[in-house]
N, C-alpha and C positions, 0 to 999 in steps of 0.2 A: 873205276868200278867200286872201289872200296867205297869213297863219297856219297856215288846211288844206293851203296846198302845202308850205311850209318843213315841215310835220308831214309830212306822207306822204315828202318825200325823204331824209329822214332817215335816216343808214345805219344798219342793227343792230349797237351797241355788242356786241362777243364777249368772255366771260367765262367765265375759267375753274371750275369748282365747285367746292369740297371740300367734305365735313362732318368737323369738329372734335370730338373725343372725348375722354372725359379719364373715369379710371376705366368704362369701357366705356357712360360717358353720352354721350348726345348735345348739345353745348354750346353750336354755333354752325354756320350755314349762311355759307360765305366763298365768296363769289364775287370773282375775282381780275381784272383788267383782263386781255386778251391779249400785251398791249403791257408790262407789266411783267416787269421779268426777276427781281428778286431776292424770293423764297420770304421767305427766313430771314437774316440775318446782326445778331450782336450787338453788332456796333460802329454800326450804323446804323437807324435808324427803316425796317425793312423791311414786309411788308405783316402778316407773321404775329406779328412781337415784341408787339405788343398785347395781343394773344389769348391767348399762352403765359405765363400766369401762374406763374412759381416756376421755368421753364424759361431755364437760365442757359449756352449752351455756347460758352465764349469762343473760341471756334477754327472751328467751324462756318459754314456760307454754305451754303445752299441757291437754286441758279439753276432758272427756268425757260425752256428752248432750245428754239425750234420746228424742227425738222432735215426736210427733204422731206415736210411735212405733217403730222407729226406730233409730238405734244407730249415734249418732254424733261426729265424732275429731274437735274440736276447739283449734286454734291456733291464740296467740297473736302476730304472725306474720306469713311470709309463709313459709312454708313446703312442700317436696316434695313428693308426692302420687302418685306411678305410672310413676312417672318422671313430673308431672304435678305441678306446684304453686298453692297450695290452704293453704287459712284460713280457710275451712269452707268444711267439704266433709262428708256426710252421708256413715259409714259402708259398703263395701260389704266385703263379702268370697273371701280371697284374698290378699284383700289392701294392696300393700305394703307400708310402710314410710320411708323416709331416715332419719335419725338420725344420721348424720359424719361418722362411719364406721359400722354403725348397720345399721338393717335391722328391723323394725316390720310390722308381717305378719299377717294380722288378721284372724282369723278362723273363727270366727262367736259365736253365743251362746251357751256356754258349760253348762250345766245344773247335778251339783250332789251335795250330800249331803256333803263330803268332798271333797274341791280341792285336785288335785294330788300334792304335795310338787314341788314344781318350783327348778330348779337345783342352787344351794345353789352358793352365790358372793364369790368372791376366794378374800379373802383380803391377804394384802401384807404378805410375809413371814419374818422371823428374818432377813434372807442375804439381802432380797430385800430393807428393813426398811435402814440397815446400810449403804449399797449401796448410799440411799439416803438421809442420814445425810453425808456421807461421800461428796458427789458431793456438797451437801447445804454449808458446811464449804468451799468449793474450788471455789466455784462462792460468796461467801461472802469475802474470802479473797482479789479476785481479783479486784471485787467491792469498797474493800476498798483502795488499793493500787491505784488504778485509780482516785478515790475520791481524794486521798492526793496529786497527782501529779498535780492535774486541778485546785483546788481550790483556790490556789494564781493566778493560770492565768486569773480565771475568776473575783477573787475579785475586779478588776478595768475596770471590762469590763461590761458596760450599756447593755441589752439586749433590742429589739426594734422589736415589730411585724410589718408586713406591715397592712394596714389599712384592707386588704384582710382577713390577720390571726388573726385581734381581730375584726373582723364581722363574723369569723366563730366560733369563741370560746368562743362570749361573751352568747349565749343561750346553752338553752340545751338541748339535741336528743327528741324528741316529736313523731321521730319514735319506734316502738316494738324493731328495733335493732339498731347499731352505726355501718353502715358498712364500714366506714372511718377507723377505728380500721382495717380491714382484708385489705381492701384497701391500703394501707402504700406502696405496694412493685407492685403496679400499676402504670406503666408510664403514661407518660401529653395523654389525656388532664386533666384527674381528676385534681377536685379541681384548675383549671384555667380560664382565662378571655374568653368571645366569639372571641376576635380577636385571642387569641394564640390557640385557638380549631380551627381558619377560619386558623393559620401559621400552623399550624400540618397536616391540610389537604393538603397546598402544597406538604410538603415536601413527601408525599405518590406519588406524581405524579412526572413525568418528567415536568417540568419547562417551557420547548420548545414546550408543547402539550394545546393546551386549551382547558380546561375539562368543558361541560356546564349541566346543570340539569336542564327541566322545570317543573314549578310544575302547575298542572292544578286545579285550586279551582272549589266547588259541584260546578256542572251547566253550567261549563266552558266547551265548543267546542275543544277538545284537536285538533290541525293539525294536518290532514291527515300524513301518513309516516310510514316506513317499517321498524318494526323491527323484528330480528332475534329469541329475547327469551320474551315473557308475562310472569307475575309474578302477582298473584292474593293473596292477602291476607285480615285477619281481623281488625289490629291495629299495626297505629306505633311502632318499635320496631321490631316488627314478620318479618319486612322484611330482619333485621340482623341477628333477634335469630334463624331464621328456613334457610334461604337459603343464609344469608352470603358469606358460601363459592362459593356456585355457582354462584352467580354474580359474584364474585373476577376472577372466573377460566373463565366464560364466557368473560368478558370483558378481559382478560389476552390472549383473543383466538380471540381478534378482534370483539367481536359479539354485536350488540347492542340492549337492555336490557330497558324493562320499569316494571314497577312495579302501581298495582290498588289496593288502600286500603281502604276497607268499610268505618273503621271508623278514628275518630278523638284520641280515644283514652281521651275523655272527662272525661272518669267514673273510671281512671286508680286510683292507687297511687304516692302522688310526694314523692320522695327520700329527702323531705325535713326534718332537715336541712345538709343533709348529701350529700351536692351536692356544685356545687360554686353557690355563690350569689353575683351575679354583671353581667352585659348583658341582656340576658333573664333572667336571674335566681333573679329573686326579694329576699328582705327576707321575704317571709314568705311563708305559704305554700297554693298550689296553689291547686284551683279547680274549677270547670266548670263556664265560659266557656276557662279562661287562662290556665289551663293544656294543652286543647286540640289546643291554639294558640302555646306552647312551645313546646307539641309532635312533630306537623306538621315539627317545625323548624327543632327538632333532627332528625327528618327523614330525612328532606330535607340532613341536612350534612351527616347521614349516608350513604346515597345513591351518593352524590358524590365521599363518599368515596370508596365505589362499584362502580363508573363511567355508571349507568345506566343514559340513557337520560330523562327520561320520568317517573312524578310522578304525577296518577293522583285520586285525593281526592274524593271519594263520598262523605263524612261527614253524613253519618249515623250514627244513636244514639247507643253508645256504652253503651251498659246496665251496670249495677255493676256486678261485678263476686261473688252474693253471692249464699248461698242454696237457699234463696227461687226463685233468678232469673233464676237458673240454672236447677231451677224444673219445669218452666215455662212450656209449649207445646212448639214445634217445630215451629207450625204453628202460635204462639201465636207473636214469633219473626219476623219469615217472614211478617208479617199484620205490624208489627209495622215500620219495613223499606220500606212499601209501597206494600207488594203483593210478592209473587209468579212473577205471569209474570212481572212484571213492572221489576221486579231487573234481572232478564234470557234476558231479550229484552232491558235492557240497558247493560249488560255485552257482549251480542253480538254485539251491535251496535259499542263498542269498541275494540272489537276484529276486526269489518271490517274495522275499523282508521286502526290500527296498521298492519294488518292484519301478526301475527308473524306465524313464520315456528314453535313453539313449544308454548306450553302455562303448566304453574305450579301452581296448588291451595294446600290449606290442602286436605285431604281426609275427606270424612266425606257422610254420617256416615261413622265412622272408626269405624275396628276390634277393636282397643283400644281408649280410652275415651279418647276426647280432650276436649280444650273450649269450651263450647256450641259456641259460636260464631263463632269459626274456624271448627267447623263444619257444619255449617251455610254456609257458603262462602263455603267450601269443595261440599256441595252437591249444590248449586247456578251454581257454575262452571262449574260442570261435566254436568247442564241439559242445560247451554248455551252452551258450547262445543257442545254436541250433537245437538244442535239445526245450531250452524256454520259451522258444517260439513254438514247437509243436505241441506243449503241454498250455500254453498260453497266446492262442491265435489271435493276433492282431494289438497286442498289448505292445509291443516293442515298438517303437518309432521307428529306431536308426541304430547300428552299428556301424564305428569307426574302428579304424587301425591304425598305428603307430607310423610314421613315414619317418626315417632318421632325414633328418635336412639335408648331410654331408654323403647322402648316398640315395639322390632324388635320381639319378643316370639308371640304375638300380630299376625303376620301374617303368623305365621304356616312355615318357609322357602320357602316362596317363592319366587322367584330371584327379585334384587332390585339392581338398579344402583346405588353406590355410588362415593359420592365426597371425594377424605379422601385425608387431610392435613395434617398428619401424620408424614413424611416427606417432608412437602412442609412450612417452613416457611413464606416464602411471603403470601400464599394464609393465610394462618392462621394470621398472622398478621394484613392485611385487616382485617380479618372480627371482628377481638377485636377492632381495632380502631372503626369499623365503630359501636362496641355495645358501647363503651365507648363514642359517640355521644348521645346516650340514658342518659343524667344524672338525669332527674327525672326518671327513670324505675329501678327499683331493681333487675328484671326481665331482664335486658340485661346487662345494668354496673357491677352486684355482680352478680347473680345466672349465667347467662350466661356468663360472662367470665369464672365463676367454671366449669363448663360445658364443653367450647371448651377445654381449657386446658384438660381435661381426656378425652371426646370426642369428636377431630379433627376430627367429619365425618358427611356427610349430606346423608341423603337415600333416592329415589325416588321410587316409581311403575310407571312401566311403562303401564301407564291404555290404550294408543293409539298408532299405529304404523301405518305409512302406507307402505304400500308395495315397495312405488317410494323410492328413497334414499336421505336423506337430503342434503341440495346443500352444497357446497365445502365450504362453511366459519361455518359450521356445523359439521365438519368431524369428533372433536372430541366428539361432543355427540353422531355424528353416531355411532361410533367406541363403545362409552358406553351401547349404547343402544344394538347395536349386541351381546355385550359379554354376557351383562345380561340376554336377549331373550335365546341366547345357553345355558346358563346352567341347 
């Protein structure tokens, strides 16, 4: 009798779920104590090191925070959620995380008395052990024979940094990562002066063509003038890492190209000291309001590097991207950049400057979770669009929307024009240079080059069409736009 009491008062052990994926298999069911906080970390026996087989990221720590009910991933640096950059993202059913070739997939709260046994780490075998003693002896030998041949040559030879290379190595990474390490086999301009960033841009260009960019600061009266493609976005950067390739292919097609960005990008992170330091690039690390004077500039050369004409600045207050700003109201944001209408009746009034044959924002609200900010601007857009179109009937071509690549599942298959560089080198090339203009952003220089290199493709919905046919220096987004509408 005593054994059936002890049994029945027994509280339910809460545990947390993930399923564990690795090449889009399913590998392990990990149910996690509640009461543990640490995910991930590689200096210590955490709960997940076991499981991640070949997964090595010496900088990383993954916590789990329970904050007013609800479950938290904290990350000492960023992490990708959904295909999204975060440090900081409240639990849902779902979640996916990248972890290099894994996948963690959160289930939500599993609740019993014993966890189910988690599918057991496969450690190495006898053959596999030898294998790799064997290999260690054969790169140790070669190691040393290399050793013996150099070391008289270098014995009389002074080694000599340039003043460049002992200002980068005299401190120490103050970032969660050292992305200069993965960087090593990234061409210029990394780790270069602003002049040889300002020679790198020629050489993208023909020589005999001269290529201009203006930039229009908050408040400024851009000139009247006609362009082909609008481009609306949240924050420097976003105009490489999201539609890159379509400027590169627009301007490649004659078309001329402006681009409107909220913010300043004030409230970002600097890649400092993991960036050059000399030019813009001070030592030390920078924040508000000199981040958002250096943004502006990486923008300004990204976008020459895209050959868009036209760059023009609201400078609105770009919030932090943490939980608790993210949990903000909707409306709480709009009030802060001035209202509902003020931001809809100034984004038309630059639409009827320009007055472009297509216009391109995020989507937002989107099926799939973006930055609160870029969806912010995604739903701004689509309520001046509609508002340009009734004050200007039949003038608009086409509205597009934002598709993130890494959350196409997101919108059910429904047809979507893409841009894919795939086999287009040029096009792809551009649009790395022009993230590599980004050197304070982590978010364009490192996660987004990782990024295009596996996906060379940008996705649109096609939210507007008009019936008329886009004029002739338009052909080929006409041409995109029909195939997509067929199928």
């Amino acid at each position: 009798m005593k054994n059936k009491e002890n049994t029945t008062n027994i509280v339910p052990t809460k545990y947390l779920s993930f399923i564990l994926m690795h090449h889009k298999k399913r590998i392990a069911l990990l149910n996690i104590d509640e009461g543990e906080c640490t995910l991930y970390d590689s200096l210590r026996d955490a709960f997940l090191n076991p499981y991640l087989d070949g997964f090595r990221d010496k900088k990383l720590k993954l916590r789990l925070v329970k904050d007013a009910g609800k479950w938290q991933i904290e990350s000492n640096r960023e992490v990708f959620i959904n295909g999204v950059a975060w440090r900081k993202r409240v639990l849902r059913d779902g979640d996916k995380i990248y972890l290099g070739e894994y996948r963690l997939i959160f289930e939500g709260n599993f609740v019993e008395n014993i966890p189910p046994d988690p599918i057991p780490y496969k450690k190495l075998g006898k053959k596999k052990i030898l294998r790799f003693l064997e290999a260690a002896v054969v790169i140790c030998s070669i190691s040393f024979l290399w050793y013996c041949t150099t070391v008289n040559h270098n014995s009389n030879t002074d080694i000599k940094l340039t003043d460049n290379e002992t200002t980068i190595t005299d401190h120490e990474s103050e970032l969660p990562y050292n992305f200069s390490e993965e960087l090593d086999d990234v061409e210029a301009p990394y780790l270069q002066t602003q002049n040889k960033i300002e020679t790198d841009l020629s050489l993208i260009k023909d020589n005999d063509v001269k290529y201009s960019l203006h930039v229009y600061a908050p408040g400024e009266d851009p000139v009247p003038q006609k362009l082909d493609i609008l481009f609306i976005h949240a924050h420097p950067d976003d105009e490489s890492l999201d539609y890159g390739l379509f400027l590169a292919e627009a301007a490649a097609e004659g078309e001329s190209t402006g681009v409107i960005i909220f913010t300043d990008g004030d409230s970002g992170f600097d890649k400092y000291p993991d960036r050059p330091i000399d030019g813009i690039y001070p030592d030390a690390e920078l924040g508000i309001p000199d981040l958002s004077k250096v943004r502006v500039e990486e923008a300004a050369n990204a976008l020459t590097v895209l050959d868009a004409k036209v760059y023009v600045r609201l400078g609105l207050w770009n919030r932090p991207y943490t939980a608790e700003e993210v949990n903000k109201s909707f409306n709480t944001l709009l009030n802060e950049w001035g209202g509902e209408t003020f931001l809809v009746n100034k984004l038309v009034s630059l639409i009827e400057i320009f007055k472009p044959d297509v216009i391109v924002s995020p989507d937002g609200p989107s099926p799939a979770r973006e930055h609160f900010e870029h969806e912010a601007v995604g739903y701004l857009s689509e309520k001046a669009v509609t508002k340009y179109i009734e004050r200007n009937p039949g003038k608009l071509r086409s509205y597009l929307k934002l598709v993130d690549v890494q959350q196409l599942a997101a919108y059910g298959g429904i047809p979507l024009l893409d841009i894919d560089a795939s086999e287009n080198d040029t096009l792809k090339d551009i649009k790395r240079r022009a993230l590599m203009m980004h050197q304070t952003q982590a978010d364009a220089s490192y996660f987004g080059i990782k990024r295009l290199e596996k996906f060379p493709l940008e996705y649109y919905l096609v939210q507007f069409c008009s019936e008329n046919p886009i004029e002739t220096t338009l052909a080929f987004l006409d041409k995109k736009i029909v195939e997509t509408l067929s199928h």
